[in-house]
N, CA, C and O of each residue as an XYZ file, in Angstrom:
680
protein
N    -103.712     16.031     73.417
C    -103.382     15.583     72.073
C    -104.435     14.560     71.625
O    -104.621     13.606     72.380
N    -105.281     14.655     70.274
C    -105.947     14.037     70.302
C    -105.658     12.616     69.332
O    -104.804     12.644     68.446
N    -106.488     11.370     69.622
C    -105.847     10.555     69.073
C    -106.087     10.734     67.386
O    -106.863     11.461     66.767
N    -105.012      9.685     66.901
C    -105.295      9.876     65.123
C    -105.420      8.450     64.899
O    -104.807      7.569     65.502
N    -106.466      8.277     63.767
C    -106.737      7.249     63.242
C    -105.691      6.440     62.661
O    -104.903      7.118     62.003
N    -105.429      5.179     62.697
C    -104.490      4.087     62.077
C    -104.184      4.435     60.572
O    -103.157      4.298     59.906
N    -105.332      4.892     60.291
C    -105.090      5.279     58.428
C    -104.048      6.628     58.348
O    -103.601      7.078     57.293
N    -103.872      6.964     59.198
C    -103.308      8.717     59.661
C    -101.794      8.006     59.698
O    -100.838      8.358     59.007
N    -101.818      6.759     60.817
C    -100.165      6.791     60.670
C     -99.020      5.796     59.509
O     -99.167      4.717     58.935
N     -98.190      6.540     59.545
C     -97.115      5.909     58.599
C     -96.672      4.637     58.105
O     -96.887      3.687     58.858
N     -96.261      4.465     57.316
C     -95.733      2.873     57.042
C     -95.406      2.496     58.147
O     -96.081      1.737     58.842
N     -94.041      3.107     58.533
C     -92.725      2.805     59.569
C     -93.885      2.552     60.779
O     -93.729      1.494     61.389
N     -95.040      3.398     61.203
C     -95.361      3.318     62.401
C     -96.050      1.691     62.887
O     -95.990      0.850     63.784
N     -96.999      2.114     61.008
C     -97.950      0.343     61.718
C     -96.743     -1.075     61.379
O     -97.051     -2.234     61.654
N     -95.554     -0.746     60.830
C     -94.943     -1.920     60.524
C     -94.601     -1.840     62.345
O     -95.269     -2.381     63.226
N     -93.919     -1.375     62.437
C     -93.196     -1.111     63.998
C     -94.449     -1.937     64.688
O     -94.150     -2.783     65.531
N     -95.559     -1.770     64.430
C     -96.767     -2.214     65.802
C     -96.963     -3.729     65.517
O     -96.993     -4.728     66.236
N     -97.083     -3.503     64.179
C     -96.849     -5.179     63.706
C     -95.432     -6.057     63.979
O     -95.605     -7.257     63.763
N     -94.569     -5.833     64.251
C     -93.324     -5.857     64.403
C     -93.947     -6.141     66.574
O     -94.339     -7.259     66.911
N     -93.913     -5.451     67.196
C     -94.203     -5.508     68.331
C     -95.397     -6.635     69.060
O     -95.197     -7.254     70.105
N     -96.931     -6.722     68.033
C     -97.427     -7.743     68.049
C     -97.311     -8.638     67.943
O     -98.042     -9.269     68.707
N     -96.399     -9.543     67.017
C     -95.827    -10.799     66.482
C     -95.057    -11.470     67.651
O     -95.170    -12.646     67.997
N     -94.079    -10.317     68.322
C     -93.058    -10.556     69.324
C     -93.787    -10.884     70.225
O     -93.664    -11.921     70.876
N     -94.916     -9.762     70.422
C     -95.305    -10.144     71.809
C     -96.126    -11.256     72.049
O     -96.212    -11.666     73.206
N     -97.084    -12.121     70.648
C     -97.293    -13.049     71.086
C     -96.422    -14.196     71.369
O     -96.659    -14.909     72.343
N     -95.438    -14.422     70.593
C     -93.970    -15.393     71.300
C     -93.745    -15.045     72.569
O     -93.698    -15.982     73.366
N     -93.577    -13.850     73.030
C     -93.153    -13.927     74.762
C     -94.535    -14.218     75.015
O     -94.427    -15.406     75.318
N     -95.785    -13.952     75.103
C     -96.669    -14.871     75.841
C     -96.575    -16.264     75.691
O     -96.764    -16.956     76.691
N     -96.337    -16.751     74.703
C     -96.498    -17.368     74.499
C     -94.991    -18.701     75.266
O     -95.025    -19.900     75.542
N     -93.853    -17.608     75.343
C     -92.660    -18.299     76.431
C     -93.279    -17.866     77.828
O     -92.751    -18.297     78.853
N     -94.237    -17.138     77.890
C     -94.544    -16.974     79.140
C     -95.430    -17.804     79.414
O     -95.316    -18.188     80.578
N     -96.556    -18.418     78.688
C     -96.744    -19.624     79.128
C     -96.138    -20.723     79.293
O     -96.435    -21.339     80.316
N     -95.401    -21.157     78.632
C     -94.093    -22.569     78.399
C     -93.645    -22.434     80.162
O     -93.630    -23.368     80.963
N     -93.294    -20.943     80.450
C     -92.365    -21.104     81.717
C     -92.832    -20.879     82.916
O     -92.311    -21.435     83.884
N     -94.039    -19.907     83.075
C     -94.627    -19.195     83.835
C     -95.578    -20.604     84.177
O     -95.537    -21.191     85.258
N     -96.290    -20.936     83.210
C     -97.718    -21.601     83.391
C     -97.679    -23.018     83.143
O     -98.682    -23.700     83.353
N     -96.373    -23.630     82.620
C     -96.412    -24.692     82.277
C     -96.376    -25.783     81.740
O     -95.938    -26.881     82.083
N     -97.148    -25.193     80.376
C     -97.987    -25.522     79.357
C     -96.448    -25.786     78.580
O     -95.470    -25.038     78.586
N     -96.561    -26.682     78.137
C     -95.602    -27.056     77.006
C     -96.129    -27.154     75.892
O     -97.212    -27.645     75.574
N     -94.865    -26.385     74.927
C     -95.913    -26.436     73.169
C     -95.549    -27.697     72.699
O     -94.584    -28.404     72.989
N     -96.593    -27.886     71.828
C     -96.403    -29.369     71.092
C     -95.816    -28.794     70.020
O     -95.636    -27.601     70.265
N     -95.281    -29.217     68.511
C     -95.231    -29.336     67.683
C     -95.532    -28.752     67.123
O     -94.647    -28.369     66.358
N     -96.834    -28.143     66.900
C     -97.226    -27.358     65.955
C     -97.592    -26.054     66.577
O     -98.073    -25.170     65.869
N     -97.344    -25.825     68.198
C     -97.284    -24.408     68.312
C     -95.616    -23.711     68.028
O     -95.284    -22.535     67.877
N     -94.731    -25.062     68.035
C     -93.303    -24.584     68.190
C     -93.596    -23.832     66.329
O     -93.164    -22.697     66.131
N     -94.104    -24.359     65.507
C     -94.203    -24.043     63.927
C     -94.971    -22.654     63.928
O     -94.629    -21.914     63.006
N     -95.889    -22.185     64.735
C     -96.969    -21.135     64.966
C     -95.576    -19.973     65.615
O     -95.288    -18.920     65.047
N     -95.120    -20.311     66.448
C     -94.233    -19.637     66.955
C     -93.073    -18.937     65.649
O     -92.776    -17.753     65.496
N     -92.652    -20.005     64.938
C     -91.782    -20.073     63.976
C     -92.451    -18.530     63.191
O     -91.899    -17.437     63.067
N     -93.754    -18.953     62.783
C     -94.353    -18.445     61.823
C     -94.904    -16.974     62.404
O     -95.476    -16.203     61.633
N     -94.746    -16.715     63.473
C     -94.917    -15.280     63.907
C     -94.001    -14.515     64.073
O     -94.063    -13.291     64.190
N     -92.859    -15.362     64.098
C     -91.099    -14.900     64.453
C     -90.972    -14.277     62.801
O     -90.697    -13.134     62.437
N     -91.240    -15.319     62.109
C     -91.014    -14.338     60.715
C     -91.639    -13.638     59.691
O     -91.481    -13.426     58.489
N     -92.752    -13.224     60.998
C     -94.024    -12.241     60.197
C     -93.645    -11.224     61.286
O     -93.967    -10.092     60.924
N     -93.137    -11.246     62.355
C     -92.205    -10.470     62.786
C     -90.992    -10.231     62.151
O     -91.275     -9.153     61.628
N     -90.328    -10.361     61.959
C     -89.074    -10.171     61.008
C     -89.353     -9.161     59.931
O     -88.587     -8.199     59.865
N     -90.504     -9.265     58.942
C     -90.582     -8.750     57.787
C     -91.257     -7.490     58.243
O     -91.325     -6.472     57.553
N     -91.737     -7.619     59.410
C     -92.442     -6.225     59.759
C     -91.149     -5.222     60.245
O     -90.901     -4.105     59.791
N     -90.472     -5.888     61.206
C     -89.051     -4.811     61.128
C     -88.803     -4.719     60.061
O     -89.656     -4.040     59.490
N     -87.923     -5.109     59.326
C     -87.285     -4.586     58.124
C     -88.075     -3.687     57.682
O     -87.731     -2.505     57.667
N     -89.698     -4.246     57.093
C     -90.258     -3.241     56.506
C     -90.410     -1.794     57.427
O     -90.647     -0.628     57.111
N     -90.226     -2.285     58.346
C     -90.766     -0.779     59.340
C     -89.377      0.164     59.608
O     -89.262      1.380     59.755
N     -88.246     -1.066     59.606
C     -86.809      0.415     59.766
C     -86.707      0.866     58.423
O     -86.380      2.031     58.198
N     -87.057     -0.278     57.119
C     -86.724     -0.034     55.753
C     -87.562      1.650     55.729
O     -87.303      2.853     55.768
N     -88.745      0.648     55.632
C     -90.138      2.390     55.591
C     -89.715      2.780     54.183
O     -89.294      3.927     54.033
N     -89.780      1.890     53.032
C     -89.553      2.627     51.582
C     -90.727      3.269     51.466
O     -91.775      2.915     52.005
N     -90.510      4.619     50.472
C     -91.270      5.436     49.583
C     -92.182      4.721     48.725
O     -93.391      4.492     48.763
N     -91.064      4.388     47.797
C     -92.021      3.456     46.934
C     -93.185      2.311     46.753
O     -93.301      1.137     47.106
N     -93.673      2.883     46.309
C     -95.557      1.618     46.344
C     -94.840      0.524     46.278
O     -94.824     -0.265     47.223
N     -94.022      0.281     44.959
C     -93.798     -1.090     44.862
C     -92.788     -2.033     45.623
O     -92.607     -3.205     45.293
N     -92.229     -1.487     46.542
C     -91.578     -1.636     47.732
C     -92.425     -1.940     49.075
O     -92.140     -2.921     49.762
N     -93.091     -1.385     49.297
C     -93.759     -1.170     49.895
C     -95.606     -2.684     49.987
O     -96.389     -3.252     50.748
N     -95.288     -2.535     48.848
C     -96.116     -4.026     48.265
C     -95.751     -5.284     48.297
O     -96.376     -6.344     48.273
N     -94.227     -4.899     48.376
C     -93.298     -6.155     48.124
C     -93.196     -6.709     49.972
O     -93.478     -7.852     50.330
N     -92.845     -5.855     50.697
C     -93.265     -6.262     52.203
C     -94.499     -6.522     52.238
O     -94.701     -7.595     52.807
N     -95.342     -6.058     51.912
C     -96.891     -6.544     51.866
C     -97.022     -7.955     51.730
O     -97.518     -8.529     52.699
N     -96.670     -8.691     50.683
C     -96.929     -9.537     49.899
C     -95.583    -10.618     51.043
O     -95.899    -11.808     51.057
N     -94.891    -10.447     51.487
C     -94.167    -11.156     52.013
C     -94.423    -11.571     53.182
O     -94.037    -12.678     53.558
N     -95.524    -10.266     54.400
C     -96.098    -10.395     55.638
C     -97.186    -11.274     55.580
O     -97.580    -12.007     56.487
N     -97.860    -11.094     53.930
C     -99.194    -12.120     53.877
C     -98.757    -13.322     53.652
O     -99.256    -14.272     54.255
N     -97.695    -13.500     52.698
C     -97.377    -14.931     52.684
C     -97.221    -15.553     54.170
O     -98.044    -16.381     54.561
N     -96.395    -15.230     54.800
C     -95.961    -15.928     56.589
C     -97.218    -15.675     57.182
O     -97.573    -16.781     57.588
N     -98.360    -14.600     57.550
C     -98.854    -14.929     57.933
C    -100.422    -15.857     57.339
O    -101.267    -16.347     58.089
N    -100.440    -15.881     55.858
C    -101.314    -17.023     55.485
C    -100.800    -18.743     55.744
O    -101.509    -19.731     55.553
N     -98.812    -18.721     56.416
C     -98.427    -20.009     56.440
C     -98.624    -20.289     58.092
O     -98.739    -21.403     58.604
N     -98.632    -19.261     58.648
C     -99.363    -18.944     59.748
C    -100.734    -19.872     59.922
O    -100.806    -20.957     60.500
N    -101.652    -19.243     59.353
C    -103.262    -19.474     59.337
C    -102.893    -21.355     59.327
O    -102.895    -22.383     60.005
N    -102.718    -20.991     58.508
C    -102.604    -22.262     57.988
C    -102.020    -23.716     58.794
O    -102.536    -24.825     58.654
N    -100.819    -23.405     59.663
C    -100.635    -24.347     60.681
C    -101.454    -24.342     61.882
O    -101.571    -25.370     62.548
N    -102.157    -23.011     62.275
C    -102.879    -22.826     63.115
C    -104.361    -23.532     63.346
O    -104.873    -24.161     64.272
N    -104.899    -22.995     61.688
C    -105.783    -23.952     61.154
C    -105.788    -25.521     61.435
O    -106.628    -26.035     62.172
N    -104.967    -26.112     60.908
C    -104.201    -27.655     60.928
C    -104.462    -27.594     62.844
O    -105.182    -28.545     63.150
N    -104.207    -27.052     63.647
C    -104.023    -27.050     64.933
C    -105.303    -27.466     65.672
O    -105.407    -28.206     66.650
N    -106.347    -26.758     64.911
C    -107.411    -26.178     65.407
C    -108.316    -27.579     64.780
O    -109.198    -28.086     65.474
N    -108.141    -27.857     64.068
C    -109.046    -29.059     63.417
C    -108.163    -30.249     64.288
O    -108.966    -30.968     64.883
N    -106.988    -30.588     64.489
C    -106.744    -31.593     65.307
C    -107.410    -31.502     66.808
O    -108.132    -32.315     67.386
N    -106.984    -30.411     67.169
C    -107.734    -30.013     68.381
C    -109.640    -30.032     68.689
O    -110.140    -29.892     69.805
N    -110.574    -30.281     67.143
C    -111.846    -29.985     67.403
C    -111.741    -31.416     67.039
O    -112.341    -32.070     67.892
N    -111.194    -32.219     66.065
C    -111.432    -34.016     65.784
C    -110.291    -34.694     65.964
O    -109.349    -34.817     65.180
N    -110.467    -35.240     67.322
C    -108.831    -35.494     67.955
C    -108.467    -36.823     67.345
O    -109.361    -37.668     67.360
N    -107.453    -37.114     66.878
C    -107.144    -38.314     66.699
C    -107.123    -39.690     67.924
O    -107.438    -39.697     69.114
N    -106.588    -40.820     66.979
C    -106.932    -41.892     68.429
C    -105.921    -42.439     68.731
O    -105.814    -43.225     69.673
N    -104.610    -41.940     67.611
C    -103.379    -41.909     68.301
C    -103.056    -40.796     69.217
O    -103.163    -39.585     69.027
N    -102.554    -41.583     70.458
C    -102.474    -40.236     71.563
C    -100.776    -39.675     71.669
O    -100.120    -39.526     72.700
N    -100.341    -39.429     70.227
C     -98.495    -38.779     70.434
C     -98.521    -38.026     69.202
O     -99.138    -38.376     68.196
N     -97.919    -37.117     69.305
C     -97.436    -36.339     68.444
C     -96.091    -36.731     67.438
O     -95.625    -36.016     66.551
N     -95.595    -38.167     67.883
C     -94.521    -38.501     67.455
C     -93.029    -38.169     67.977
O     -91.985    -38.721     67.631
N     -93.197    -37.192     68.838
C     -91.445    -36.860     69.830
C     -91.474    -35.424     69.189
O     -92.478    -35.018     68.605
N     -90.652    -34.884     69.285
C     -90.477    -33.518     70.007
C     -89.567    -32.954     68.211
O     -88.643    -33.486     67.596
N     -90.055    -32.213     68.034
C     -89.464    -31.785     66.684
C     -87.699    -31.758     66.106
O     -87.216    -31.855     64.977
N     -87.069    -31.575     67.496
C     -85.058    -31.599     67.295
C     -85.719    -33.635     66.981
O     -85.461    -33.714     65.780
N     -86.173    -34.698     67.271
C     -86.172    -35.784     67.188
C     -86.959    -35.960     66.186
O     -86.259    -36.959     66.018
N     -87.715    -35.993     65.349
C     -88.288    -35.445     64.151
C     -87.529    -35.387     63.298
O     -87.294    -36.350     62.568
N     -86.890    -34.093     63.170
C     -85.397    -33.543     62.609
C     -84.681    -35.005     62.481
O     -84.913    -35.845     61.611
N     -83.717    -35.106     63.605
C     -82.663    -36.021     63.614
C     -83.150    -37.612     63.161
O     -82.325    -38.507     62.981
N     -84.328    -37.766     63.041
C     -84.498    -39.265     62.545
C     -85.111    -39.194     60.833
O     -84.811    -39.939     59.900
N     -86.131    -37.926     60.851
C     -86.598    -37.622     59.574
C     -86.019    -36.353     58.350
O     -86.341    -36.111     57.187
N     -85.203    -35.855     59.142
C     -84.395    -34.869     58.082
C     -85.452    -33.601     58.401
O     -86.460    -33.897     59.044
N     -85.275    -32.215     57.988
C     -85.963    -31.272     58.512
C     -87.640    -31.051     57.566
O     -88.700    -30.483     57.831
N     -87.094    -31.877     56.351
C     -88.464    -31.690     55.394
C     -89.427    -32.446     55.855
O     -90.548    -32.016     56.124
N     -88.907    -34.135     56.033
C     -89.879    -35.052     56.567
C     -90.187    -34.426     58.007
O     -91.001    -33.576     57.646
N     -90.095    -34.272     59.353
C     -89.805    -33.172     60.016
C     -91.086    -32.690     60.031
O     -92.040    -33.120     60.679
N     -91.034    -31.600     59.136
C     -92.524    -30.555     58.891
C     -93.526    -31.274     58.330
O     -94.640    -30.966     58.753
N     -93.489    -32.177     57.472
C     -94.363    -33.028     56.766
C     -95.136    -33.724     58.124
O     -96.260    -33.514     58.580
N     -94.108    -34.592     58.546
C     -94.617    -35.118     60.026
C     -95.255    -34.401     61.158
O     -96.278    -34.904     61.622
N     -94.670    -32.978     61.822
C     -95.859    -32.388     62.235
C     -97.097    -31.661     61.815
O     -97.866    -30.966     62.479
N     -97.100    -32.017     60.458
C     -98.224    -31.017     59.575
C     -99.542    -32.049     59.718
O    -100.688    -31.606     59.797
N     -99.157    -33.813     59.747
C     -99.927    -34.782     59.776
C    -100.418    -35.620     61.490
O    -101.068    -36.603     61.846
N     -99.637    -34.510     62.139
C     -99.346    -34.747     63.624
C    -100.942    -34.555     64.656
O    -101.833    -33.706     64.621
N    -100.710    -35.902     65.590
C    -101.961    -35.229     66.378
C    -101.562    -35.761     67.595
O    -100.360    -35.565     67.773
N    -102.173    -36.436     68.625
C    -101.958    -36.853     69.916
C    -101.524    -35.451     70.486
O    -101.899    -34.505     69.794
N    -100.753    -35.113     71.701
C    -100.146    -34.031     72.434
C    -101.043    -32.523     72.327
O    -101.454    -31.674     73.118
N    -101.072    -32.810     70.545
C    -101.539    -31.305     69.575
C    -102.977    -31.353     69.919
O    -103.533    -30.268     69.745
N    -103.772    -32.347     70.379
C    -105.062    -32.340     70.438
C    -105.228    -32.073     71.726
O    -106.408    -31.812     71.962
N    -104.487    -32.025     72.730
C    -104.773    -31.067     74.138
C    -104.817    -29.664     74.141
O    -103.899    -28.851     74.031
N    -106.335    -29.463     74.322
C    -106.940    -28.087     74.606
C    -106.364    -27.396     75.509
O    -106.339    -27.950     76.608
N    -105.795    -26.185     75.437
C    -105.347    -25.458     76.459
C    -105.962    -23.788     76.593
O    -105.263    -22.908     76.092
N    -106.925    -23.501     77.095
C    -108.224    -22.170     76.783
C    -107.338    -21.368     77.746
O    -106.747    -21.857     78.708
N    -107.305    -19.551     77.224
C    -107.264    -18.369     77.446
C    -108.142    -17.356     77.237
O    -107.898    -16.520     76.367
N    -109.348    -17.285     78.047
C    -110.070    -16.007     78.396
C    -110.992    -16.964     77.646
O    -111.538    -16.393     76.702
N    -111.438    -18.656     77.823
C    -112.229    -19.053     76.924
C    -112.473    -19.797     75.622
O    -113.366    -20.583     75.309
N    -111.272    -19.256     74.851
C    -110.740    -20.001     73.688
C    -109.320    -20.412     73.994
O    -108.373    -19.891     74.584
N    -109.580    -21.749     73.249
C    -108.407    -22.186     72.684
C    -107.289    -21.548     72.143
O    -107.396    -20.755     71.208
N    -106.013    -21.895     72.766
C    -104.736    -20.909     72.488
C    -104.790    -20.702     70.915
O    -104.771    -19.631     70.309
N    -104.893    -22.529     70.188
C    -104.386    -22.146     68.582
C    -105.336    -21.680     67.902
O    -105.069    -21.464     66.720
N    -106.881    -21.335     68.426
C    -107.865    -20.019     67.792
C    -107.299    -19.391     67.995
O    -106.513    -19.256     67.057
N    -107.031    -18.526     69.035
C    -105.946    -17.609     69.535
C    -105.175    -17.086     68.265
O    -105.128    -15.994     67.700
N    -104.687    -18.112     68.083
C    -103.283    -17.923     67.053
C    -103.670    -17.732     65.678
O    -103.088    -17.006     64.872
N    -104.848    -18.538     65.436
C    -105.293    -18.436     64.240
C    -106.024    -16.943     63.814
O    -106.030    -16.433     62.693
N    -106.586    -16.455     64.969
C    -107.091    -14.683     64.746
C    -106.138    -14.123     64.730
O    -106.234    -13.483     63.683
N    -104.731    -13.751     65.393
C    -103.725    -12.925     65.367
C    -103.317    -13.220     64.183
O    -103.138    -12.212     63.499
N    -102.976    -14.731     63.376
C    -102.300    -14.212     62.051
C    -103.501    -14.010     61.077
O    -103.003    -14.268     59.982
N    -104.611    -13.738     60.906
C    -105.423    -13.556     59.803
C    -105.041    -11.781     60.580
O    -104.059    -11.172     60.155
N    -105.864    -11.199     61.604
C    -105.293     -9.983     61.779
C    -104.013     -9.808     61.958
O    -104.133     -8.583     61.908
N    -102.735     -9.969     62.145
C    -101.801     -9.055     61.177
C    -101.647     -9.265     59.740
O    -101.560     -8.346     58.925
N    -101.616    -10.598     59.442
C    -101.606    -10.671     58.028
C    -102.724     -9.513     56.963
O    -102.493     -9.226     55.788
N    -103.930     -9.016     57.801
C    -104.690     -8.318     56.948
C    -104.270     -6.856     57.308
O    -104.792     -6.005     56.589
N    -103.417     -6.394     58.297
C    -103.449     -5.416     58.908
C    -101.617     -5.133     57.655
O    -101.510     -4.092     57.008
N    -100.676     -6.054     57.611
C     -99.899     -5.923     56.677
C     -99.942     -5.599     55.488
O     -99.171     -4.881     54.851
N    -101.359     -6.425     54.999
C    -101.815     -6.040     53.226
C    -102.521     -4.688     53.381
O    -102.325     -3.904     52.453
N    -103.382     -4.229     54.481
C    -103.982     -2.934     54.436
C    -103.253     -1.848     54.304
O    -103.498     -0.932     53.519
N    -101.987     -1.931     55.348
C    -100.502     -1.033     55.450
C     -99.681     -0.740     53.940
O     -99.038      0.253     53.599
N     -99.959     -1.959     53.220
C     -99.182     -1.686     52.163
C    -100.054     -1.641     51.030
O     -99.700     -0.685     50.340
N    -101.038     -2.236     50.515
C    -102.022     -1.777     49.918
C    -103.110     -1.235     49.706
O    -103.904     -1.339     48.771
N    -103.114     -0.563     50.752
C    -104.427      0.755     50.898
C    -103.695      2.001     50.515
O    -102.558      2.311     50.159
N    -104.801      2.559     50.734
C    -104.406      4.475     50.094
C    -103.719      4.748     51.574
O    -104.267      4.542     52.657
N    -102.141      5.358     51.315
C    -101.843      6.460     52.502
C    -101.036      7.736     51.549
O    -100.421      7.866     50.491
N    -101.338      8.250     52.296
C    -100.037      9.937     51.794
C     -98.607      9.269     52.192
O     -98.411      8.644     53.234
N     -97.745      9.489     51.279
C     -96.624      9.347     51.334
C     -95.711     10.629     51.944
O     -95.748     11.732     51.399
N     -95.123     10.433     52.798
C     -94.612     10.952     53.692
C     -93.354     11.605     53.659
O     -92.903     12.128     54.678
């Protein structure tokens, strides 16, 4: 059987793969926490967050699998949003991590965050967060939150391609 090009398969199929990628970087990513050690700071627990629900929209969109373009756009537009909020904490990650601050804490652990700052101040506070977040932790070379930061620019572009490129409707 020979293979078929990504453009060949279905909504349902690449949402499903996107749907499977997202997940699977969270279990590596509990597989490091438990396996290896590594405890997330703050802003990978938010990276995590933010793949959980660029996962999410890829199921739906992938059991949904609407006909319609504009359905079909509308998951689009919802996978890019999470994963541009994605980029974006990852980003924030990646610049603490290359110009470390000279406070060495992250401020406590995000449920303590929460309970002293309410959940808005919370995110505000790890968005401005460094100490903990500025420990490098490399896989195959790079840094985990590069890492993180290529997986959500690729699914996020692999979501808008799925839903706004040319396919045959099925």
């Amino acid at each position: 059987m020979p293979m078929t090009s990504p453009s060949n398969w279905s909504f349902r199929t690449r949402y499903l793969l996107g749907f499977l990628a997202s997940f699977g970087v969270i279990g590596f990513a509990v597989y490091l926490q438990e396996a290896r050690g590594l405890m997330p700071c703050s802003f990978c627990i938010l990276q995590r967050v933010a793949f959980a629900v660029l996962g999410v929209v890829f199921l739906i969109g992938g059991l949904h699998s609407p006909r319609s373009i504009g359905a079909r756009r509308v998951y689009g537009a919802l996978a890019g949003i999470a994963a541009l909020v994605g980029v974006g904490i990852a980003g924030r990650h990646v610049w603490v991590q290359v110009f470390p601050p000279e406070v060495s804490t992250c401020g406590g652990g995000l449920e303590f965050l929460a309970a002293v700052n309410g959940w808005s101040g919370a995110i505000r506070k790890v968005l401005t967060a460094s100490g903990d977040c500025s420990d490098v932790e490399y896989f195959l070379g790079i840094s985990i939150p590069v890492w993180a930061l290529a997986l959500f620019v690729l699914l996020g572009a692999w979501a808008l391609w799925t839903a706004f490129g040319k396919e045959r409707v099925r």
